[in-house]
TORMAR-850614 format. One record per residue (C-alpha): x, y, z. Coordinates in nm, 4 decimals, always signed. Each point is the difference from the previous one (the first is absolute). Layout:
% residues N
         xx         yy         zz
          X          Y          Z
...
//
This chain:
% residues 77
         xx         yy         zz
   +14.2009    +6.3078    +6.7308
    -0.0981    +0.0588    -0.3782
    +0.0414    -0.1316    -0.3204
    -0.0814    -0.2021    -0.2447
    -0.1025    -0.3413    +0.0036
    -0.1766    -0.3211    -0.2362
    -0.2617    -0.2250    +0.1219
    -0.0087    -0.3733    -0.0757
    -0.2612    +0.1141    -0.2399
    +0.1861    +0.2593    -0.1932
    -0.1507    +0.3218    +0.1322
    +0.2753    +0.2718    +0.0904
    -0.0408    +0.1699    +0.2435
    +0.1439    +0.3228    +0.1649
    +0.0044    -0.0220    +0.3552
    +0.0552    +0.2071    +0.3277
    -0.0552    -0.1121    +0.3308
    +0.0274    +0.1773    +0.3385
    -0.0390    -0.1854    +0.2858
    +0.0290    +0.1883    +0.3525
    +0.1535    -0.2112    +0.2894
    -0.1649    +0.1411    +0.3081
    -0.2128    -0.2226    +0.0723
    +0.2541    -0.1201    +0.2650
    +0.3245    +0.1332    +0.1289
    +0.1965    -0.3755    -0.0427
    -0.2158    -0.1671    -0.2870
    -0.0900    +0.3360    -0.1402
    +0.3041    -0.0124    -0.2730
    -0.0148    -0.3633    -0.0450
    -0.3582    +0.0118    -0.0773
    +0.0215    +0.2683    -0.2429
    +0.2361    -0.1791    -0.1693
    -0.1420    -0.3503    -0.0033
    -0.2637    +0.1866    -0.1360
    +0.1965    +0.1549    -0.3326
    +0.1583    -0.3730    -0.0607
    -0.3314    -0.1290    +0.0175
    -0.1843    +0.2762    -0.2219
    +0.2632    -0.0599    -0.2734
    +0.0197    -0.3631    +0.0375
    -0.3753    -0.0291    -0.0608
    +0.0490    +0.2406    -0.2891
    +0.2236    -0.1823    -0.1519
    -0.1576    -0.3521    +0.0196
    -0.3371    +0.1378    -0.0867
    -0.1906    -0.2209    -0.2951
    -0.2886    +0.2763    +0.0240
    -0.0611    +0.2359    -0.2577
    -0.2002    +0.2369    +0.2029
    +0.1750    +0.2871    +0.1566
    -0.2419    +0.0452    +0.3246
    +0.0015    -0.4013    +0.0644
    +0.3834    +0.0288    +0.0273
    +0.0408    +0.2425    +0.1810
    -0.2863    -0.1543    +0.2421
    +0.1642    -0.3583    -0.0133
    +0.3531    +0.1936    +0.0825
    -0.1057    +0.1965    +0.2748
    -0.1878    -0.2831    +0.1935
    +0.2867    -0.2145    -0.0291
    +0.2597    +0.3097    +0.1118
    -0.3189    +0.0483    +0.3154
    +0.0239    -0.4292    +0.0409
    +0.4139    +0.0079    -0.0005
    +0.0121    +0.2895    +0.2631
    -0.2492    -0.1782    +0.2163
    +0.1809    -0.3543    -0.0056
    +0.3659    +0.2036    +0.0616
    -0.1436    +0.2042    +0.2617
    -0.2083    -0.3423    +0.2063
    +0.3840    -0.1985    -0.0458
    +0.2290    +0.3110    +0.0885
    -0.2620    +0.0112    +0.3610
    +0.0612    -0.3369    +0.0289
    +0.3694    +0.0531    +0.0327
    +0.0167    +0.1972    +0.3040
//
């Protein structure tokens, strides 16, 4: 995914994000997914003005949202 994007605090940004879904052979595309929706999401909704805390902020949230999908998606079987 890339483009270009605004944070809630004005900065524009121009983004690309790879994210590789091995990590599993069933969640592995879900995950990676999850992962750009998240990344974007926190982006987007971002009041920081400081590039490095975004991106920080968006990828702990992206690690968090993985996490939580994988523990309910194992609790399904």
């Amino acid at each position: 995914m890339s483009g270009d994007l605004e944070t809630k605090s004005k900065l524009k940004l121009v983004v690309g994000i790879v994210a590789d879904g091995v990590g599993s052979a069933d969640f592995g595309a879900n995950a990676a997914q999850i992962a750009i929706e998240t990344v974007i999401k926190s982006f987007k909704e971002s009041d920081d003005t400081s590039i490095p805390q975004i991106i920080d902020m968006a990828m702990k949230q992206a690690n968090m949202d993985v996490f939580e999908e994988n523990n309910r998606s194992k609790g399904e079987d």
